[in-house]
N, C-alpha and C positions, 0 to 999 in steps of 0.2 A: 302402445305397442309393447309388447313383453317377447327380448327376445333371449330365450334361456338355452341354450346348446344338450342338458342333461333334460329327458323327456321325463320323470319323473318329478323332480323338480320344476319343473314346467307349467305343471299340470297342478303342482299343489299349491304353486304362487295363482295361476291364474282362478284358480276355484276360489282364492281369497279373495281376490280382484274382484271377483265378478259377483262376487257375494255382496260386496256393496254397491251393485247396481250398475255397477260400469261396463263398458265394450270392452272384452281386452282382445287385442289381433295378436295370435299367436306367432312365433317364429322361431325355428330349431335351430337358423344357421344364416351366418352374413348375407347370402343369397337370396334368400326365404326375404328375409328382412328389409335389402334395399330393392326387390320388388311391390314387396307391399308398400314402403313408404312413395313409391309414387304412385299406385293407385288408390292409396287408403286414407283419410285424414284421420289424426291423433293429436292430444296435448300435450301427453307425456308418454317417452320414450324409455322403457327398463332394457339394460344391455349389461347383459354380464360378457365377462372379458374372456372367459374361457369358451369359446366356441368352436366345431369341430373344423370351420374352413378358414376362420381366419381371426385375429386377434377382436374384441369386440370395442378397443377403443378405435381402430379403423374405420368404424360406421358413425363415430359420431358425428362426425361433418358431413355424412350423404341423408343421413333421417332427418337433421334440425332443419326445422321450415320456422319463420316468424311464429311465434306462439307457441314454440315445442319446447318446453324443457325434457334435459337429457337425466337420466339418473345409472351410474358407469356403478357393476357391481365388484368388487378387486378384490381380489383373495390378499391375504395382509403378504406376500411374497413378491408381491403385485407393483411393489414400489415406483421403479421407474417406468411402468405404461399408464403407472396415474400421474405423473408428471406431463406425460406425453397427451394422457386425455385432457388434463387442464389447458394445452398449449392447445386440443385441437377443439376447446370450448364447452366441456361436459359442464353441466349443472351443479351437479350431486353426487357425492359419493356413497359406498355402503360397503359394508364388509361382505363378502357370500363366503358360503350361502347365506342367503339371507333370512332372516323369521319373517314368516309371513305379515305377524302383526304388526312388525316394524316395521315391513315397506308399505301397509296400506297407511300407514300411521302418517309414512312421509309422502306420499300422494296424496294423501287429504291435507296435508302442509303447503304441498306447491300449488295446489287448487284454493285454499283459503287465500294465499299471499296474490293468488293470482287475482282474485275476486275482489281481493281488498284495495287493490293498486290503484283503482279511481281515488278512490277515500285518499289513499296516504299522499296523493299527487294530486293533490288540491288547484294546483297554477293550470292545471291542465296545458293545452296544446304549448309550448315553448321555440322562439324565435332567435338564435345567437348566433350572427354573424350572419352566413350564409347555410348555415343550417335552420331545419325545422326538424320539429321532434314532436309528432303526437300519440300521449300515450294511450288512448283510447283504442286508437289502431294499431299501436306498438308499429309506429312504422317511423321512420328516416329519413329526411330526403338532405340531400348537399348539391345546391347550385340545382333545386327543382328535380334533382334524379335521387330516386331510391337507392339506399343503402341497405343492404341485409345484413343484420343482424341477429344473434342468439338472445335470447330474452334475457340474460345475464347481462351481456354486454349492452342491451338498450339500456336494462334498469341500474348498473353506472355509467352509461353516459347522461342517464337524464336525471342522476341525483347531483355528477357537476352542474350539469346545464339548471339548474335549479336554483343557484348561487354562481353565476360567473363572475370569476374573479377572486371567490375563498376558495382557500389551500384546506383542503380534506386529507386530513394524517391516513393512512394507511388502515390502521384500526380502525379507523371511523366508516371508513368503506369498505371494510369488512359486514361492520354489523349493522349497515344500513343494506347492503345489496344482496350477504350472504347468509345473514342474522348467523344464530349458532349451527350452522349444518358441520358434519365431521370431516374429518381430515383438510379442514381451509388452513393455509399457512398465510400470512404479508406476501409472501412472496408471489400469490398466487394474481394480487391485485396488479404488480409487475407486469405479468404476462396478459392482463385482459388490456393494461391501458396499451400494452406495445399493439395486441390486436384489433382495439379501437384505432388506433392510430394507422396502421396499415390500410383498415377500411376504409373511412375518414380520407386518408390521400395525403394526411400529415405527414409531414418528413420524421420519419423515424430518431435518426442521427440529431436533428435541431429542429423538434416541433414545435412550430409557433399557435395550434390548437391545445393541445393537453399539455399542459407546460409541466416537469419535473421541479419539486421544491426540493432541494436537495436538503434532506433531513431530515422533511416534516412531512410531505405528500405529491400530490395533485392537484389543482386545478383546471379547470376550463379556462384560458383565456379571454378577460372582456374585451370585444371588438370594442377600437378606440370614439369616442363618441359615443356611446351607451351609457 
């Protein structure tokens, strides 16, 4: 889904898009766009922030379905609504306007990463506690019931759940979950484990799932007997 508020620009991203064989489902305006997202399936979401009815980090939480990454385009003045897009789980950032070849460039980046996620997660289906975690499905269950998640947020929880019990420095989960994409800060990994956590049902305040190393990282908690 490409949703660009400027019709000229629009039109010149999506001719790129589509030039490499892709569907791209247009959309002018927040409206346009969380209609389509429920009758349309997509894998990756483009949202530029400047759109004429409403800010475009507002849609990022109504288009993510399991399997969607988001890609939030930010003018660099853009500062604190890509604070606000990271709190509300965008994928990726980009500067807009943006060059055509550089966004097909990163489309074909979250499609390779996507494709390759069998390979790199070798353990396959994952069992820790009372969770289950299979990545084939990208799906989550806690206590037998489905969790929804951004595909960000599955692929840190299932690089902890992959070692329960090591402490993953910040850094490290960085460039295992978000490799080099632009504008990632440490701080950013902060806000995805507070939003694992919320989902999850962990106590925020004193989580006994994602446990805080103070200094060093994260961890998943080993259920005791494991």
């Amino acid at each position: 889904m490409l949703v660009i508020g400027d019709d000229e620009e629009r039109m010149r991203l999506r001719r790129a898009l589509s030039g490499e064989g892709w569907r791209v489902i247009p959309a002018g305006t927040g409206s346009q766009a969380r209609q389509m997202a429920e009758r349309q399936g997509f894998e990756v979401a483009v949202v530029d922030n400047r759109l004429p009815d409403e800010r475009g980090f507002q849609l990022i939480s109504k288009v993510q379905k399991p399997g969607v990454y988001t890609v939030a385009l930010l003018r660099d003045e853009d500062t604190m609504d890509r604070i606000i897009g990271i709190e509300l789980g965008a994928d990726y950032y980009m500067r807009s306007p943006v060059n055509p070849r550089e966004l097909v460039a990163r489309v074909k980046q979250i499609l390779r990463r996507r494709d390759g996620q069998g390979k790199d997660d070798a353990p396959g289906r994952l069992y820790v506690g009372d969770l289950e975690i299979d990545p084939d499905l990208v799906e989550v269950k806690k206590d037998g019931q489905p969790v929804k998640l951004s595909p960000r947020e599955f692929k840190l929880l299932y690089t902890l759940a992959k070692s329960p019990g090591r402490v993953f420095p910040r850094g490290s989960l960085l460039r295992q979950v978000w490799g080099e994409d632009e504008y990632i800060e440490e701080r950013t990994v902060n806000v995805y484990v507070q939003r694992l956590r919320t989902k999850l049902g962990d106590n925020t305040d004193k989580p006994k799932l994602i446990e805080t190393v103070r200094g060093f990282g994260y961890r998943l908690v080993r259920p005791p007997g494991s």
